[in-house]
N, C-alpha and C positions, 0 to 999 in steps of 0.2 A: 642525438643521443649516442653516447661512446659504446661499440660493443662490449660486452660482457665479458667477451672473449681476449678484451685489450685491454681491461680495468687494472686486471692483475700486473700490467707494467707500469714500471717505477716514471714519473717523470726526467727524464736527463736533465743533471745539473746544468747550469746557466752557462758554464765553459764547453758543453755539448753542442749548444741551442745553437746550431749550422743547417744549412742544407747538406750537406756535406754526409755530418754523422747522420743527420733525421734520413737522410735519404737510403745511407745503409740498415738504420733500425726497420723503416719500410721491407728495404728489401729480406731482412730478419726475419720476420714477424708477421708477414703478409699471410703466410699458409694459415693462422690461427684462425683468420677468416674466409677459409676456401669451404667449411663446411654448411655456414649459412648465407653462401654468394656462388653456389654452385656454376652458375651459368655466365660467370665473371672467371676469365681467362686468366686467372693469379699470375702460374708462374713465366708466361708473358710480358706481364705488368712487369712484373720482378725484374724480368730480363732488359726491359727498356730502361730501368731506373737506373739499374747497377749499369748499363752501358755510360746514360748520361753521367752518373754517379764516376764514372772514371775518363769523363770529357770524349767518350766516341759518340760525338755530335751530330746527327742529321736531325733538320726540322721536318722534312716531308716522309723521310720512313718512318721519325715516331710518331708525326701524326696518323701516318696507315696506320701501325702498332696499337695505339690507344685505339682506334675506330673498332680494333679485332678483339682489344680484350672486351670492350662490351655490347659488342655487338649482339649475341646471344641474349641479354638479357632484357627481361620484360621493358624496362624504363627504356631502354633505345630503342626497343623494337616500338615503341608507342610514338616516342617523338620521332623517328625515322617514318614511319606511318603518316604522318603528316606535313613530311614535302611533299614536292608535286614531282611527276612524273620523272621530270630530265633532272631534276635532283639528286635524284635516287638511283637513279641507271651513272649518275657519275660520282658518285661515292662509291657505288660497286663496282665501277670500274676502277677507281683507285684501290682499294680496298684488296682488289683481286689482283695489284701489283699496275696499274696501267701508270702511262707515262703521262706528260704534263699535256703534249699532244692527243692521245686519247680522252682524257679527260675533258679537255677544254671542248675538243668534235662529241663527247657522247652530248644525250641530252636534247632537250629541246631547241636550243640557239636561240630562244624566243624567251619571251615571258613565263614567268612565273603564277600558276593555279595553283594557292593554295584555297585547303577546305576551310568555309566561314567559323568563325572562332564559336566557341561555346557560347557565350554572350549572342553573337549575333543570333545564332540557330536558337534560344532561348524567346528571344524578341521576336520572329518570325513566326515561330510555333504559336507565339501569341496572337500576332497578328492574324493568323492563317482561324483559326478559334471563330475570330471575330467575323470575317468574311469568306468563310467558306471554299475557300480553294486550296487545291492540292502544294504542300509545300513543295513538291518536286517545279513546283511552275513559278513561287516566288523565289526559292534559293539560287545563286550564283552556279549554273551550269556551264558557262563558257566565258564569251568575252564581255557575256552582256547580261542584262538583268532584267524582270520585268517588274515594274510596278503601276500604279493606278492614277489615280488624278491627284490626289495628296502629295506625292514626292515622297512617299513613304517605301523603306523597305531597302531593298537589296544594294549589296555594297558591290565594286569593280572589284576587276585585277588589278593588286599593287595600288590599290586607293585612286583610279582612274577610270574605270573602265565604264564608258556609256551608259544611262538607264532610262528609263522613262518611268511608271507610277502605278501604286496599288492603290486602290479607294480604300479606306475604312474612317468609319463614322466616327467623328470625335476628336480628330487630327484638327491643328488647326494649318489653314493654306496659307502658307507666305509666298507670294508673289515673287519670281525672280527676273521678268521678264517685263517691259513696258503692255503686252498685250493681253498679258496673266493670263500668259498658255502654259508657262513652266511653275512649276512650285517646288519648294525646295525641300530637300531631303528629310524628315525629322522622325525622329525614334522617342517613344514612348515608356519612361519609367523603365530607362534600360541602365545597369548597374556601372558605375563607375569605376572604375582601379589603376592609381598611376604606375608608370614604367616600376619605379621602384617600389612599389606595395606598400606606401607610406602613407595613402591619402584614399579613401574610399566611401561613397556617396552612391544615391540614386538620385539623378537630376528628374527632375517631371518634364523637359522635353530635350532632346539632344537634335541638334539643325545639323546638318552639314552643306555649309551653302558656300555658291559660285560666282555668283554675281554682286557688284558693289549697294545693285538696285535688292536686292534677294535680301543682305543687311538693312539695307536702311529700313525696308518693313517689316524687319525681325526685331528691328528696336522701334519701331511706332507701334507693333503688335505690344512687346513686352512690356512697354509704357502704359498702354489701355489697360493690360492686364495685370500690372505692379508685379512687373518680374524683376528678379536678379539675372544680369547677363554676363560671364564668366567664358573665356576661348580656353582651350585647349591642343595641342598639337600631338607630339607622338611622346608626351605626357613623362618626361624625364627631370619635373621638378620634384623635392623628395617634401618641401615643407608646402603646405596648405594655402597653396595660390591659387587655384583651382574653385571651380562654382558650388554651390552649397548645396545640400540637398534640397528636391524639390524646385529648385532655380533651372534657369537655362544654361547649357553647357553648347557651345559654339565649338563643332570638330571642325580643324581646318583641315583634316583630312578625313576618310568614311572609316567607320569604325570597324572594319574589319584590316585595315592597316596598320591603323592605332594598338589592336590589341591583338596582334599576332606578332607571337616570336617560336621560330624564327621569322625575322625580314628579309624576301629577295631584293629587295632596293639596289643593294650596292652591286647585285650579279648580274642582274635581268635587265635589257633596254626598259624603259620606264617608259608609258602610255598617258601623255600629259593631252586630258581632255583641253582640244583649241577654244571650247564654249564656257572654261572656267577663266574669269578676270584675275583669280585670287593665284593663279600659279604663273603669270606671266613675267619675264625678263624683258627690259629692253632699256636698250640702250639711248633711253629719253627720260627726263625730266617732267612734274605737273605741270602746266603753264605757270607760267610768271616767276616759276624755278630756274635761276642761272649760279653757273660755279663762283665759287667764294674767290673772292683778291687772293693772287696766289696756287689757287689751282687751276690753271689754264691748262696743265701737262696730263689733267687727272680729266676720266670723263665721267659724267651722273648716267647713273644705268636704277630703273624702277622696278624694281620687283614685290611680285604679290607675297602674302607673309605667307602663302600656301606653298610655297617653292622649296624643297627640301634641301639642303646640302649637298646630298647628290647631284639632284638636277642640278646646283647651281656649279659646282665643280666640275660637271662634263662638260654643260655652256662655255667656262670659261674657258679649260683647256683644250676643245674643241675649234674655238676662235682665234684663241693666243693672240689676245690682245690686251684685254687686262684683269687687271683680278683685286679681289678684297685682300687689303694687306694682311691682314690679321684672322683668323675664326676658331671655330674649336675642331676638335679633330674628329668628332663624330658628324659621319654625313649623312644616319637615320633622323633629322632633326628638321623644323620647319626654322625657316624665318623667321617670323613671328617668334617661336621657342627660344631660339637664342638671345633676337632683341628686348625679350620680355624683363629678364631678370638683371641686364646693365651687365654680368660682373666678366664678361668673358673677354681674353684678349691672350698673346702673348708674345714677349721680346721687351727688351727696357725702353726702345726707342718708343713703343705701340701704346696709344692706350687702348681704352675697349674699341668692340665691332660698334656698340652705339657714337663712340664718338665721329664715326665716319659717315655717320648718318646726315643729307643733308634737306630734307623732308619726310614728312609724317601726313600721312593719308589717311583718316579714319572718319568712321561713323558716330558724331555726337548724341549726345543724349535725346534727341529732338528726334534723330535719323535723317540726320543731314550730312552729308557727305562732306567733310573737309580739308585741308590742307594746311600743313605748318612748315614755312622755311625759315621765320629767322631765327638767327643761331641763338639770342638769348633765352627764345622761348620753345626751342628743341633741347634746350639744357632740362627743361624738366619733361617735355611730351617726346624727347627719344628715346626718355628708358623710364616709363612711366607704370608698368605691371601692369598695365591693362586695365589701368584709372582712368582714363581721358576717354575711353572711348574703343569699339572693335576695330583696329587698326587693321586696313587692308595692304596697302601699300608700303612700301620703304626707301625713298630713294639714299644711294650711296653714293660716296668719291670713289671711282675706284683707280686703282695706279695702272701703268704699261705692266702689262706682263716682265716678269721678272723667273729668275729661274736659282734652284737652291742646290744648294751643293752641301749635300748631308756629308757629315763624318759620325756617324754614331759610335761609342765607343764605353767597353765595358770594365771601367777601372776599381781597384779594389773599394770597396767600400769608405775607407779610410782616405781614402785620396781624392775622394769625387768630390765630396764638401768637405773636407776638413776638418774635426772638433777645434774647439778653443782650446782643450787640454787632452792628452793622452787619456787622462782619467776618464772624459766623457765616453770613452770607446768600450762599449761594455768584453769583457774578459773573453766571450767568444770569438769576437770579430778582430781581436787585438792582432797585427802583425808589428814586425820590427823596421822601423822606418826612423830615420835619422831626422833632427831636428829641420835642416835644409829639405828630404823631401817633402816635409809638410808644411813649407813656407813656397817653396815651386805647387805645392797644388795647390793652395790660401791663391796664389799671384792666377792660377790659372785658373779657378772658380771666381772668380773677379772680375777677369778679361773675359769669360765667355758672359757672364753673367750683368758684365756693362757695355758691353760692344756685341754681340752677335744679334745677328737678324732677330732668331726666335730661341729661345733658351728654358730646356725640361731636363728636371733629374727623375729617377725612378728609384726608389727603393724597394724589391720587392721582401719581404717578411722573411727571416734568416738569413738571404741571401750574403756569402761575401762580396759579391759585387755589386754595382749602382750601373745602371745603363742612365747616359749622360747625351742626350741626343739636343745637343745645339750647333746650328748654322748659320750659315749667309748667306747671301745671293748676288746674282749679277743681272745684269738687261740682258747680257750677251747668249743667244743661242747658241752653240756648240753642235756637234756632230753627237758628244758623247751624252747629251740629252735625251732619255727614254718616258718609255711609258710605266713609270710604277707607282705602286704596285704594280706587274704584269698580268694578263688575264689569270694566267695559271695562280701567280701568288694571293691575287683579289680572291679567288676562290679558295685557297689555302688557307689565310683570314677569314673566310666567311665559317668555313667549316671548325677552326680552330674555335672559333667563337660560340658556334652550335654547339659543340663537341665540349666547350666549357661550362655550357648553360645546360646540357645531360648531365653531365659528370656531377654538376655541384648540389645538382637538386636529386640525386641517386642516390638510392639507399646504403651503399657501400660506403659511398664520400660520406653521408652524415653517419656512418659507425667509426668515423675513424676521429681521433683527438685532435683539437686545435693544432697540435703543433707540425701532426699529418698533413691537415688540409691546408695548413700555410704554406707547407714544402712542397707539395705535389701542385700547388699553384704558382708557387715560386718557381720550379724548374720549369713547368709550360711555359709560363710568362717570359722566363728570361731566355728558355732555349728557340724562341721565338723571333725576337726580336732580332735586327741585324746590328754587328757583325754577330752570324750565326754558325760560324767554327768555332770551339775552343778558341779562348784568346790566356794568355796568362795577364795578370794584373799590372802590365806598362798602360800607360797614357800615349806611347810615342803613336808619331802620326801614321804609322806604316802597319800598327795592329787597327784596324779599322777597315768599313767596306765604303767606298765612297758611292752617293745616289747622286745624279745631277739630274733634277726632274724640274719640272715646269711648279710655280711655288704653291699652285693650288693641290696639288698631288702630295708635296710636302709636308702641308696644312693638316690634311687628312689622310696621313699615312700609314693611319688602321683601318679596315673597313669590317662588318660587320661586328663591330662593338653592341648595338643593340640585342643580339641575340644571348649575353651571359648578364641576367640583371646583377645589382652591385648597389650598397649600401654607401653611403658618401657626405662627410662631413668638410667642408671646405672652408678657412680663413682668408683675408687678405688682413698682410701684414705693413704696413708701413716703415717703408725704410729711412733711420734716420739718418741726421748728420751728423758728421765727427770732423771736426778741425784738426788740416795734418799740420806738420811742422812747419809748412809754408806759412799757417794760416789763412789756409783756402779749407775752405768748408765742402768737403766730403762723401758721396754715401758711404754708410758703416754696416757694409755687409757680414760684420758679427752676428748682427742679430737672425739673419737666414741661418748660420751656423748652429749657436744656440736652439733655435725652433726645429733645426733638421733632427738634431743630436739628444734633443729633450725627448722625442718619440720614439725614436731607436731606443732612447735607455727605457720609456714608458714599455712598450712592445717586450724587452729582458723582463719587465718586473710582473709581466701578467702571464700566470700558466697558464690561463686557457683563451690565449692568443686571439682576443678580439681583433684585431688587424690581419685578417687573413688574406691578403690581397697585395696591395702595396700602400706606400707614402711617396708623394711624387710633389713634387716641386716645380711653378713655374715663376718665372721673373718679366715681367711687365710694367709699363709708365703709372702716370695718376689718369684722371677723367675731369672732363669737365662736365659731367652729367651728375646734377645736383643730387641725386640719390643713387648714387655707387659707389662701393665702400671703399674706390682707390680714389676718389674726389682728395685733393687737397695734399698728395703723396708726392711731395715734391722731388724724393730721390727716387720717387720707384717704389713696386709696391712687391712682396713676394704672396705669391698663390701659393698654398699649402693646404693640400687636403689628404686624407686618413680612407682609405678605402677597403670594403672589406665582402663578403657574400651573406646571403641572407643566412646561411644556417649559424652565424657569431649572433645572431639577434634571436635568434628560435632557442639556442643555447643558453640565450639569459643575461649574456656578456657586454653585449654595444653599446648599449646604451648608455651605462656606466662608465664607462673605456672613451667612449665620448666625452665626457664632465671630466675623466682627467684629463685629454687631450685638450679639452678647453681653457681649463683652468694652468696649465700650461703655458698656454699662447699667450692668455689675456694677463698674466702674471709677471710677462717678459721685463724685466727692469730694464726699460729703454724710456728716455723721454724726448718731444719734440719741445721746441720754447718753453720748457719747463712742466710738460704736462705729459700721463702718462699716452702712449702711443693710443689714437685709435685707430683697433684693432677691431674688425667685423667681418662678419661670415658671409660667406657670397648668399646670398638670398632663395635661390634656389636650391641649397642643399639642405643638411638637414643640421637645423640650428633650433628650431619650436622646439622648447621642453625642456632646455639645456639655460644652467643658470650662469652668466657672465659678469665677472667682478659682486657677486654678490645680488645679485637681481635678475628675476626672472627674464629669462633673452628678447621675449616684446617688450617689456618693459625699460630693460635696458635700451634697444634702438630708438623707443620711443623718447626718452625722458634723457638719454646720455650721449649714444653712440651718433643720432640723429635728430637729436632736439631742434637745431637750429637750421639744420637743413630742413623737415618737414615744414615747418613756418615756411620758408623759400620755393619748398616745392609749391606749395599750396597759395601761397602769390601769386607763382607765375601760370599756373594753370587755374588760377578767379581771372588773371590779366587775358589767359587765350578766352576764356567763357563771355568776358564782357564784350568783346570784340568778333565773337559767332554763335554769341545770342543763349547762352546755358548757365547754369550757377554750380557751386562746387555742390551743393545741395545734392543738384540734377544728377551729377556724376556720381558722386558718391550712393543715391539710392539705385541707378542703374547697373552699376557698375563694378563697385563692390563685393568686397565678403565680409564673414565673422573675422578674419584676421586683418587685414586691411582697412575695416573700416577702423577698427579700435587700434592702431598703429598710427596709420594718417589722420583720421577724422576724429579721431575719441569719442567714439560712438559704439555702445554697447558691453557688454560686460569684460571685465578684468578676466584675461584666463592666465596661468602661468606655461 
């Protein structure tokens, strides 16, 4: 809600709407709220703004700077209250001016304690009700935990740490162990809520289990009991994949990691219990698994879906030997989480992380433990939502290690992609450029966007500039090969990330107007990212910071990303063809153009600036994984999504701002052999609710977008059933939800 004290200003005309100006009306106007934010350091803020506001750039002083303007107030002081010790001793060491050296030696050096989440402490106290003992004796006080014979109860450090079992009457035992000495973890009528606050439920029981044996009688238990069984990871999908109320929820990790932000994951060595199967790496194959004709150079490495990003990015560059070509850049994420939803990859040569999949390990509906290698029938059991069954394992191809040679670089707006016409460039952003240099940047969005390794655009909201981070790589290790992020800078990231998730859910930020909280997230974002000196608006190759890191460091060269949650609508677009004058048939990378330039002008036409964050752009292959929405994308497919903070949704705004953004996309006057483009939303964002070409958006994937692939899906997974003894039936009553089943199976009520 806008303060009262800002109502009285005028919105700035559309020829204003810069970071630029918004950034001086901030520094304007800021004192109008120093009288009900007393313990908010204004003219501080002011001074940092007006610095960046005239390019005297440092990332690490204004991150000290922002730490100090709100440090004083109640909302920091609560979430600052809730790191753990060596946390806190090194933000006040930076804070108090210390060096990158200081910083890194204060602190624990160890692991991260934090205090168990609300939720947990809710469940406990329940628990504790029930059987009598003091909660100071079930709660997480160290490294360890106690609980009873059930497997009930208290969660590790960083979602690891050793336990044993509280008895309480009424639990049911699942067996993890052949001698049914161990039982597995499960939580009772405890509340559900995903990453992005888009999905919310109480499950009737939550497992968190370690063993393959632990599964299979969690799905012979829920079979006697006619349960729904639904996994979960560190829950970053925003549409309703997730277990239904009253059903089972499968944590691949303990719930007190799940639902704490901040995560130390990406600062803290990580405590990977040796007695869990579901978090292991290794550099082996199931039996009667061998490499495909042709990858003799690549080797199959097995990992549990319990294995986080993290873990898997230290393993590899630890080793340096080889690494997944492809992933997503946040490494709060399980395995499991990424291969769930099919849609993630990027670079035009790449397609998805499932296509590199070359077995599938899961629990059938029976609770039999099984195994999928051939490639026909991993086209639908690689990227299958957690239809087929609780998949424990994944194996991959993965390449020799390779190493990337970043040029990240921050060119005007206007030059990064292009418009088709001067006209698209809305009145603010407009500079003077000659017909020649926006046919050199048309040629240079093209070449990076069909040849480089990995290829992302950012647009952050006003911004004049696009940070444009695409690369390549070599085999060749180098001297000038390092470790980055650096420990200093990983922690830099992680704080930046905390510091964004205060900021955005503080009462200050929600006083200030759309066009406020676009800009002051705008210049975080962008004075963030490297090259992090002023740069003026060249492309030439000598305004840039070059990284030559090993490619999994690359891959994931933000880290604590999970700590600022984020609203997120995402497309894939289908690239088509265009016949040149050769009569060679083409990609017609127009169409990124248009989709870029459509939202830039959408974002001009909305004052109250639903896109508060950015629009970012990635370019990627097609799939051969029969339900993902770059299947059949023969030139390539572009990833475009709309990202934004929760207070555009509390304001009234996103939702809306979403149906034009959609109606945008899906309107694109492109066709393939004569049909119009299909265009589909990556699965895991947020697409439920939202109507496409005229029909409500399950209904569309069902009936348009996906018609004829679900029949295909649903073939070849009767074809895997007949041959390990289950029917689609089975799957579908085990396995399922309210949206999946009525998508896939046509079962159950129509919802829009």
């Amino acid at each position: 809600m806008v303060s009262s004290a800002l109502r009285q200003l005028p919105t700035p005309p559309l020829e204003n709407l810069t970071s630029h100006f918004i950034l001086g009306e901030l520094v304007d106007h800021l004192h109008l709220l120093q009288p009900d934010f007393l313990h908010v350091d204004i003219p501080k803020l002011k001074a940092h703004l007006w610095a960046i506001r005239n390019h005297n750039v440092d990332p690490v002083f204004h991150l000290r700077g922002f730490l100090q303007v709100f440090q004083e107030t109640s909302h920091f002081k609560e979430a600052f209250g809730m790191l753990d010790d060596g946390m806190k001793a090194q933000i006040k060491a930076f804070v108090e001016g210390g060096d990158a050296q200081a910083v890194v030696a204060t602190g624990t050096g160890g692991r991260s304690e934090l205090p168990v989440s609300p939720q947990g402490k809710h469940h406990f106290r329940e628990l504790i009700e029930r059987i009598g003992e003091k909660i100071e004796d079930v709660l997480h006080l160290g490294h360890h935990a106690k609980e009873g014979a059930n497997g009930v109860g208290a969660n590790g450090v960083n979602g690891h740490a050793k336990s044993e079992s509280v008895r309480a009457e009424g639990y049911p035992k699942i067996y993890e162990d052949k001698g049914e000495t161990k039982t597995m973890e499960v939580h009772s009528n405890t509340e559900f809520e995903n990453w992005g606050q888009t999905v919310k439920n109480t499950p009737k029981w939550t497992f968190v289990p370690k063993t393959i044996l632990g599964l299979s009688n969690l799905v012979k238990w829920a079979k006697a009991h006619d349960f729904q069984v639904r996994c979960g990871g560190y829950r970053h999908s925003w549409s309703d994949t997730f277990c239904e109320e009253k059903q089972i929820l499968v944590s691949l990790l303990n719930l007190h990691e799940v639902t704490k932000i901040p995560d130390p994951l990406s600062i803290r060595p990580e405590y990977v219990d040796p007695t869990n199967e579901l978090k292991v790496i290794q550099l082996a194959a199931p039996e009667g698994v061998t490499a495909r004709a042709g990858e003799s150079e690549k080797a199959l490495c097995r990992v549990g879906v319990s294995v986080t990003n993290e873990q898997f990015r230290r393993w590899a560059v630890a080793n340096d030997k080889w690494s997944l070509p492809v992933d997503v850049i946040l490494v709060e994420v399980t395995f499991g989480g990424v291969n769930g939803p099919i849609c993630h990859g990027a670079g035009h040569a790449h397609k998805t992380v499932n296509d590199y999949v070359r077995a599938i390990e899961y629990i059938d509906a029976n609770g039999t433990h099984q195994t999928i290698s051939d490639p026909a029938k991993l086209a639908a059991a690689a990227g299958c939502f957690g239809l087929l069954g609780i998949v424990t394992h994944i194996t991959f191809a993965l390449d020799p290690m390779s190493y990337a040679i970043m040029k990240p670089v921050k060119p005007d707006i206007c030059l990064a992609i292009p418009p088709l016409s001067r006209t698209d460039i809305p009145i603010a952003l407009r500079k003077t450029y000659s017909d020649g240099d926006f046919e050199a940047a048309r040629r240079d969005f093209v070449n990076r966007a069909e040849n480089d390794y990995y290829s992302e655009w950012f647009w952050f909201t006003y911004s004049q500039q696009a940070w444009v981070n695409t690369w390549n790589t070599t085999p060749i290790k180098t001297s000038s090969v390092k470790d980055y992020p650096s420990d200093f800078d990983t922690w830099c990231q992680w704080v930046q990330g905390w510091l964004g998730g205060v900021i955005t859910t503080s009462p200050l930020f929600n006083a200030f107007p759309g066009h406020w909280q676009s800009t002051l997230l705008s210049t975080m974002g962008m004075l963030n990212l490297p090259p992090t000196e002023f740069l003026d608006f060249s492309q030439d190759s000598n305004k840039t910071e070059v990284i030559n890191c090993a490619l999994p460091n690359a891959l994931h060269f933000r880290r604590g990303i999970q700590n600022m949650r984020v609203r997120d609508m995402e497309f894939q677009i289908p690239i088509p063809g265009k016949v040149d004058e050769h009569g060679v048939e083409k990609a017609d990378w127009s169409v990124v153009q248009r989709a870029w330039w459509d939202i830039i002008n959408l974002v001009y036409s909305e004052s109250d600036s639903p896109m508060r964050l950015t629009l970012e752009l990635r370019i990627m292959g097609g799939s051969d994984l029969i339900m993902a929405p770059q299947r059949g994308n023969k030139f390539g497919t572009a990833s475009i999504e709309v990202i934004s903070v929760p207070d555009a949704d509390s304001d009234g705004v996103w939702k809306s701002f979403l149906q034009k953004v959609a109606d945008l996309w899906m309107g694109l006057d492109y066709k393939i052999n004569g049909k119009p483009l299909n265009i589909r939303p990556h699965w895991a964002k947020e697409w439920d609710g939202i109507t496409f070409r005229g029909l409500p958006a399950r209904q569309y994937l069902k009936d348009v977008a996906y018609k004829d692939s679900i029949v295909e899906f649903k073939a070849v997974l009767a074809e895997i059933g007949k041959e390990q003894g289950w029917a689609l039936g089975d799957i579908q009553k085990r396995f399922g939800n309210e949206m999946w089943n009525w998508i896939v199976y046509d079962v159950g009520e129509k919802r829009v």
